[in-house]
C-alpha positions in Angstrom: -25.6 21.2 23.6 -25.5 20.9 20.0 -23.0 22.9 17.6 -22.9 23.0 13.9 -19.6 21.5 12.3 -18.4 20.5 9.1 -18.1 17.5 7.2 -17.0 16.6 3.8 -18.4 13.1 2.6 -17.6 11.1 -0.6 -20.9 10.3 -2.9 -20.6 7.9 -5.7 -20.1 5.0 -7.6 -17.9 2.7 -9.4 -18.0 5.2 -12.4 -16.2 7.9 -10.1 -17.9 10.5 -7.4 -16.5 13.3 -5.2 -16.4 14.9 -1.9 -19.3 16.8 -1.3 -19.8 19.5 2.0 -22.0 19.1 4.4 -22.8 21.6 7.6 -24.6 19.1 10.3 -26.0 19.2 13.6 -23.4 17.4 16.1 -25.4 16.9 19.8 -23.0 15.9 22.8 -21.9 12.0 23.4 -22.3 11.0 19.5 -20.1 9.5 17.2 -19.7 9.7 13.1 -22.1 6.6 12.3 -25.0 9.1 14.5 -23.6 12.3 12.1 -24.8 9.9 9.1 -27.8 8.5 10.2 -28.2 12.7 10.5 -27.7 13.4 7.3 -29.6 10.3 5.1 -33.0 11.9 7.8 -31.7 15.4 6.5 -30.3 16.2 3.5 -29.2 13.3 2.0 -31.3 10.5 2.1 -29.9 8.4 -0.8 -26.5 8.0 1.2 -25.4 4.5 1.1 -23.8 3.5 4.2 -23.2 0.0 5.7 -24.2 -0.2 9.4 -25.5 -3.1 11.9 -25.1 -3.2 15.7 -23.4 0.4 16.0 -21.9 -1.5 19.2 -18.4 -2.0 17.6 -19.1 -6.0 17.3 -20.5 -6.6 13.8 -17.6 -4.7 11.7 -19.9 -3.4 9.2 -19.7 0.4 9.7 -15.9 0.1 8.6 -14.9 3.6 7.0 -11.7 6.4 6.3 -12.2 9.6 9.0 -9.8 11.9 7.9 -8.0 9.5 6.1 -7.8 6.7 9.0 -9.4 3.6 8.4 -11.9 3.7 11.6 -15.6 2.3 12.5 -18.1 4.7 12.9 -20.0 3.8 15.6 -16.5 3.8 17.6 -15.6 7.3 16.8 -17.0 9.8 18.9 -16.9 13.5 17.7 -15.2 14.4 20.6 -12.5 13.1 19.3 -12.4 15.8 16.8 -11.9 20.1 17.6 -15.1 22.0 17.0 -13.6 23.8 13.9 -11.9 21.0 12.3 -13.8 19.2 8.7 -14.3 15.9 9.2 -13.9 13.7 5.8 -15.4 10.8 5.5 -14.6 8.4 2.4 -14.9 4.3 1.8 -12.2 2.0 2.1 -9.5 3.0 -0.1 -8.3 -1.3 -0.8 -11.8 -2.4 -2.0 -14.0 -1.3 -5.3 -16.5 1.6 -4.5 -20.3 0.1 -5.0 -21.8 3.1 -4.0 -21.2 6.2 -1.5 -19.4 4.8 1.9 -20.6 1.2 0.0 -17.6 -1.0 -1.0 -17.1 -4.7 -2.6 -15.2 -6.5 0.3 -15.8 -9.7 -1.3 -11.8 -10.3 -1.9 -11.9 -10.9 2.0 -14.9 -13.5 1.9 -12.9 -15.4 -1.2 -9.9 -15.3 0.9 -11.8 -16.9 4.0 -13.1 -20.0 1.9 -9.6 -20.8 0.6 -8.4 -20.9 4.2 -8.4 -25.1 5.5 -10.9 -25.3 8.2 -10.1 -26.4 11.8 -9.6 -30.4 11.4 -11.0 -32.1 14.4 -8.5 -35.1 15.9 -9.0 -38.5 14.1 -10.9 -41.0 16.6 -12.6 -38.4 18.8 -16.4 -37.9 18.4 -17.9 -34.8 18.3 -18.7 -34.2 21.7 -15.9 -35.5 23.0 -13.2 -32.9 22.6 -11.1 -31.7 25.5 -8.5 -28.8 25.5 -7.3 -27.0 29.5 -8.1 -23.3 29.3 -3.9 -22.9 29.4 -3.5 -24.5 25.9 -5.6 -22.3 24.3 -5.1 -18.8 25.8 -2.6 -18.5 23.2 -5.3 -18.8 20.3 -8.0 -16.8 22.0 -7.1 -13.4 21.6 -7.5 -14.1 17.7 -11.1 -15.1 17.8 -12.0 -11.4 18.7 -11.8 -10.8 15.4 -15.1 -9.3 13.8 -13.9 -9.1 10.2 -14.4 -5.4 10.2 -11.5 -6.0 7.4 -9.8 -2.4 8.6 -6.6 -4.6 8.7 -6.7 -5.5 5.2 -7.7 -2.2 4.1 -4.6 -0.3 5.5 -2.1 -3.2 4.5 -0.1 -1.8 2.3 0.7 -5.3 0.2 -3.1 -5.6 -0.8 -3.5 -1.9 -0.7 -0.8 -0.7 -3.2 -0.3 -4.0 -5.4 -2.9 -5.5 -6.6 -0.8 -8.0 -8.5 -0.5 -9.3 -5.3 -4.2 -10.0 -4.3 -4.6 -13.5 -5.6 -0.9 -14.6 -4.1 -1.9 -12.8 -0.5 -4.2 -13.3 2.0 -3.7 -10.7 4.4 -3.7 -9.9 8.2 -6.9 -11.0 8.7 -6.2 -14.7 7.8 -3.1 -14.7 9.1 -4.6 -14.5 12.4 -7.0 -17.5 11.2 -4.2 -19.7 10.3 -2.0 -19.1 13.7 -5.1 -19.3 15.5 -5.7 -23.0 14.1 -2.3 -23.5 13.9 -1.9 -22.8 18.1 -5.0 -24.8 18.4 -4.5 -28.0 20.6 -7.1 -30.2 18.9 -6.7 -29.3 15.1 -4.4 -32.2 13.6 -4.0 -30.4 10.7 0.2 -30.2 10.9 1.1 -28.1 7.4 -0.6 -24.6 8.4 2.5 -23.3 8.6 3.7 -24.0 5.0 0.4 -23.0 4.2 0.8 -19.5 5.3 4.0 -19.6 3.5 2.7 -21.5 0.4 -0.3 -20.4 -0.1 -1.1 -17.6 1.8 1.8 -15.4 1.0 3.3 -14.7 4.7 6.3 -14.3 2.9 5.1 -10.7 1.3 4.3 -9.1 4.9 7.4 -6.5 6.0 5.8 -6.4 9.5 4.7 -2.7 9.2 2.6 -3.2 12.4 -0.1 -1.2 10.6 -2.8 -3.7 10.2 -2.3 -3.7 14.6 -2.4 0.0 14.8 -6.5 -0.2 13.6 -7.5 -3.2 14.9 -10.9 -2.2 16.9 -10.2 -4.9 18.9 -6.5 -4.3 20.0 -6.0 -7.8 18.9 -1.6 -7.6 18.2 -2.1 -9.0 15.2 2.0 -8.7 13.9 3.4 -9.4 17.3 1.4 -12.7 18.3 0.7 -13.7 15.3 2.6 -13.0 12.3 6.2 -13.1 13.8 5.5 -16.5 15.2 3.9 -18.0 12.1 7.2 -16.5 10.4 9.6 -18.1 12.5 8.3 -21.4 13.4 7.4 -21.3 9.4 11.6 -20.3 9.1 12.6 -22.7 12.4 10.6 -25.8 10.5 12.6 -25.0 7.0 16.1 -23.9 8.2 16.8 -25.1 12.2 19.0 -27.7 11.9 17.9 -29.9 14.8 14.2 -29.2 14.2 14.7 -30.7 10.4 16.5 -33.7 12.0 14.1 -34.0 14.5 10.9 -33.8 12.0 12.6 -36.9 10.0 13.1 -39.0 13.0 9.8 -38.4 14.0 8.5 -39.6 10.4 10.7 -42.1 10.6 9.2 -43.6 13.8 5.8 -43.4 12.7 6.6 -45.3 9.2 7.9 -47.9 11.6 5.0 -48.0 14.2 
């Protein structure tokens, strides 16, 4: 059964734009993404929207419902009363390009400054073997589908953008730990890296960026506390300092 409900949606540009009202069909069983296809058929077809697989694996459709960062093919209207408005705006962390349209290219520069997996020295392509057990661990970060609501609703990129080039975000902290747990990469300094380079340092652990995650990956717990304190056990532990120089200290020997 279909019932008429409300919706406010932001139209723009770069230049500046505003919410503007909308009364729209909403039929049983659909989500937001369906209410906009709605309205670029109806009444407004030059809405700019970003959309792909509206399966909740491509990350494209990443938007603010009622001021939550959300996907909208994941958000049914159910999930909404009949006679609430439902406002829909773009990512508040990224420049507007048009409408629901924003630049996310901060995320893309962050990902080519982030050290790809280095595969062990002497072992051909091909070759490479790893039990399921050493990388369960590292797994659960390769859900990601750079839908980017973590960095969005981080609050260090969000509110301070002084802190942008000095900050990766959630979304390659993940990367690094992920590489960093992985039992073939032989790169060893991806902690220090996440320190260094990545600004780890900056994150309060607000457990925010876990809170949207559409893929329930526990982004602060598994991977952001460990990188912290391995990254604090490598600078500070006594007997893992000691035991990093004998180690060097054997190899220069070998």
């Amino acid at each position: 059964m279909a019932t008429k409900r409300q919706f406010r949606v932001w139209r723009g540009d770069d230049t500046g734009g505003q919410l503007e009202d909308f009364e729209i069909e909403v039929k049983e069983g659909e989500v937001v993404l369906d209410i906009i296809h709605r309205l670029q058929a109806t009444e407004a077809p030059d809405l700019a929207c970003r959309w792909n697989c509206k399966a909740g694996k491509c990350g494209s459709c990443s938007m603010e419902i009622n001021g939550l960062p959300r996907l909208g093919c994941m958000t049914r209207m159910s999930t909404f009363t009949e006679e609430e408005t439902v406002t829909i705006t773009p990512l508040r962390t990224f420049p507007v390009i048009r409408d629901l349209v924003t630049d996310v290219s901060f995320n893309y520069e962050k990902a080519r400054e982030t050290p790809a997996f280095a595969p062990p020295v002497g072992v051909a392509p091909g070759d490479y073997r790893m039990q399921q057990i050493d990388v369960e661990r590292s797994q659960e970060f390769r859900k990601c589908i750079e839908c980017f609501l973590c960095q969005n609703t981080c609050h260090v990129v969000r509110d301070h953008e002084d802190n942008k080039e000095a900050f990766s975000g959630p979304r390659y902290f993940i990367r690094a730990a992920e590489l960093d747990m992985h039992p073939l990469d032989a790169r060893t300094d991806r902690k220090d890296y996440a320190v260094e380079e990545q600004g780890l340092g900056m994150c309060n652990i607000t457990k925010c960026c876990t809170e949207v995650c559409p893929e329930h990956i526990k982004i602060t717990d598994n991977a952001i506390i460990p990188m912290k304190e391995r990254a604090v056990d490598r600078k500070y532990d006594p007997l893992v300092w000691l035991g990093s120089k004998i180690f060097r200290r054997s190899e220069a020997n070998s």
